[in-house]
C-alpha positions as CSV (number, residue, x, y, z in Angstrom):
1,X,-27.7,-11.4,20.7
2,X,-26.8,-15.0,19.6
3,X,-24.0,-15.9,17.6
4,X,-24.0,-19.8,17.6
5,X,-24.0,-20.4,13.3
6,X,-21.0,-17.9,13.1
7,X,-17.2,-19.3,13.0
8,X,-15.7,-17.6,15.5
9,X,-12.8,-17.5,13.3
10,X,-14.8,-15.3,10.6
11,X,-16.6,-12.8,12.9
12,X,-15.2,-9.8,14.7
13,X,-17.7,-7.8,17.1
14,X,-17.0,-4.2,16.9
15,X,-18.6,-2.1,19.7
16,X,-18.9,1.5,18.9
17,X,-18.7,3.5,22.5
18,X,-19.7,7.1,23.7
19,X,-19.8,7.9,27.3
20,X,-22.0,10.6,28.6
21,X,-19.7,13.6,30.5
22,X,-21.9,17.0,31.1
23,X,-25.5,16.0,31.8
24,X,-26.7,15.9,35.0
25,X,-27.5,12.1,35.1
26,X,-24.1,11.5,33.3
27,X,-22.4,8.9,35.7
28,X,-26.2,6.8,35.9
29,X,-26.1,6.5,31.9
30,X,-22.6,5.5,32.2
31,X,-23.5,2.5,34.3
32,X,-25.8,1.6,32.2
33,X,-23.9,2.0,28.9
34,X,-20.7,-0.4,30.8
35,X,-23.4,-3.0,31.7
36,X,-24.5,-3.4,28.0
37,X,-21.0,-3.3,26.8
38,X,-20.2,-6.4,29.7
39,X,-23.1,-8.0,28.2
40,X,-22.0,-8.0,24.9
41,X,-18.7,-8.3,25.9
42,X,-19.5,-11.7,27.5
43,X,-21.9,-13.0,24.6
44,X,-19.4,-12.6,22.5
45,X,-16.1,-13.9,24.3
46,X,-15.4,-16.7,22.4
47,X,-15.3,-14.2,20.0
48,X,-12.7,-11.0,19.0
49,X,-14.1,-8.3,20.5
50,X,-13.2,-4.3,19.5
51,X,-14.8,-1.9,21.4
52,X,-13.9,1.7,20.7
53,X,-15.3,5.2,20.7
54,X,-15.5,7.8,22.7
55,X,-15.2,7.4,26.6
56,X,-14.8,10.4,28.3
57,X,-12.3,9.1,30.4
58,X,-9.0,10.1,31.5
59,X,-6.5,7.2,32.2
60,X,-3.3,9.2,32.3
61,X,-2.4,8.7,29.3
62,X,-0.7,12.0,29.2
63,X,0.0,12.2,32.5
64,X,-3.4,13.7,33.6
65,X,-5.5,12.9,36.6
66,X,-7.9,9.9,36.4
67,X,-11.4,11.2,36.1
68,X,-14.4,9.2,36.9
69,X,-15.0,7.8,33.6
70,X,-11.4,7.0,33.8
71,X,-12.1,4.7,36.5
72,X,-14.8,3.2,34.7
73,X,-12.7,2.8,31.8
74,X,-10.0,1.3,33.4
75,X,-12.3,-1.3,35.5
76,X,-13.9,-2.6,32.8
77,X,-10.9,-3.2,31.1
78,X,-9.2,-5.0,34.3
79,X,-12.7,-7.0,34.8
80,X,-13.0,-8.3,31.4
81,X,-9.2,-8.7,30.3
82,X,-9.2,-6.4,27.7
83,X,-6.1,-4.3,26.6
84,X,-6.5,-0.6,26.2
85,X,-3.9,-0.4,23.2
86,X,-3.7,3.9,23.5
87,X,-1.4,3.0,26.7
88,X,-0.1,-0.5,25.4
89,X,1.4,-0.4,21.9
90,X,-0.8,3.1,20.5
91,X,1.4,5.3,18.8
92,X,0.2,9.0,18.7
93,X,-0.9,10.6,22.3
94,X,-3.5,13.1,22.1
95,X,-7.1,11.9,21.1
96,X,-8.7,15.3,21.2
97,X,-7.9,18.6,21.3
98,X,-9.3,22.5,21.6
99,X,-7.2,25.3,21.1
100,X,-5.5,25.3,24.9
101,X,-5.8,21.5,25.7
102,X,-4.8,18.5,24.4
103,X,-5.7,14.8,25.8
104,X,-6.6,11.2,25.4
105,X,-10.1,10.3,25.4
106,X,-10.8,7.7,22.9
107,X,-9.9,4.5,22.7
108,X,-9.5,1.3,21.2
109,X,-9.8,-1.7,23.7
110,X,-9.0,-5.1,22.8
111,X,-9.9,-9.1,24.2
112,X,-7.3,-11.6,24.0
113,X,-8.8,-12.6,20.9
114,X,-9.0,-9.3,19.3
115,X,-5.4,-9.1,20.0
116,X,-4.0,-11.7,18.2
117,X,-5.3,-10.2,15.0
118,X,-3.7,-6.3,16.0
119,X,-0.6,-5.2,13.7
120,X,-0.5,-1.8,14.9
121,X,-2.7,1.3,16.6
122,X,-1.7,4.6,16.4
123,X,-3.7,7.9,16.9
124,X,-3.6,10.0,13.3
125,X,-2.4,13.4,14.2
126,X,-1.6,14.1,10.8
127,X,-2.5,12.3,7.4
128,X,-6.1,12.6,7.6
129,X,-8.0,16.0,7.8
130,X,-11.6,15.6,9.6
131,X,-13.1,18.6,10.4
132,X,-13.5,17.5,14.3
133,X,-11.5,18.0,17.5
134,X,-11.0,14.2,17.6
135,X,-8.2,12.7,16.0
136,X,-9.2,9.0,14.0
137,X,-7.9,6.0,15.9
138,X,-6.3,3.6,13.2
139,X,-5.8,-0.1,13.7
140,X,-3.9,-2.1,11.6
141,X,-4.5,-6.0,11.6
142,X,-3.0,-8.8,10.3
């Protein structure tokens, strides 16, 4: 992964997450998966860095319990200064949904230089139709 002949002014780095939840070696892969995303993370950190997806993690976002992932989720965010914008500025709650439950499991996490690019996030809970129980996270930049 080397970067030197980009401008970091001309280069985002967007990460594309999903974190394991129901197999049985679910929590290993998930170690792994964070130490590849800290790698990139710090490769690129002159750089703004997006990383977003799927994380199978519950932050309280809606007021629910902090699960594992959660933890995860909320460490690596903490040990690499990035800004989880669904509990910062998002606009729109619920992330995913079945028909009894509704919560927040995807997210869009930010660096400081990322940031300074971000207009607006919000979760789409109703202009775009995707035949999925995931709603599309939308950022906006300047």
């Amino acid at each position: 992964m080397r970067c030197e002949k980009v401008q970091a002014n001309r280069c985002i780095i967007l990460v594309v997450c999903y974190m394991t939840t129901t197999r049985p070696l679910a929590q290993e892969e998930n170690v792994k998966k964070y130490t590849i995303l800290e790698t990139v993370v710090q490769e690129f950190s002159r750089f703004p860095v997006i990383a977003m997806g799927d994380m199978n993690g519950y932050v309280g976002v809606l007021g629910e319990k902090v699960n594992e992932n959660g933890h995860k989720l909320i460490d690596f965010c903490e040990g690499n200064e990035f800004e989880n914008l669904n509990t910062t500025i998002g606009n729109g709650l619920h992330t995913w949904e079945s028909k009894e439950w509704k919560t927040a499991i995807d997210y869009m996490l930010v660096n400081h230089e990322a940031r300074e690019h971000v207009r607006e996030m919000h979760v789409d809970e109703i202009e775009f139709y995707i035949d999925t129980d995931h709603r599309m996270l939308v950022l906006k930049c300047k």
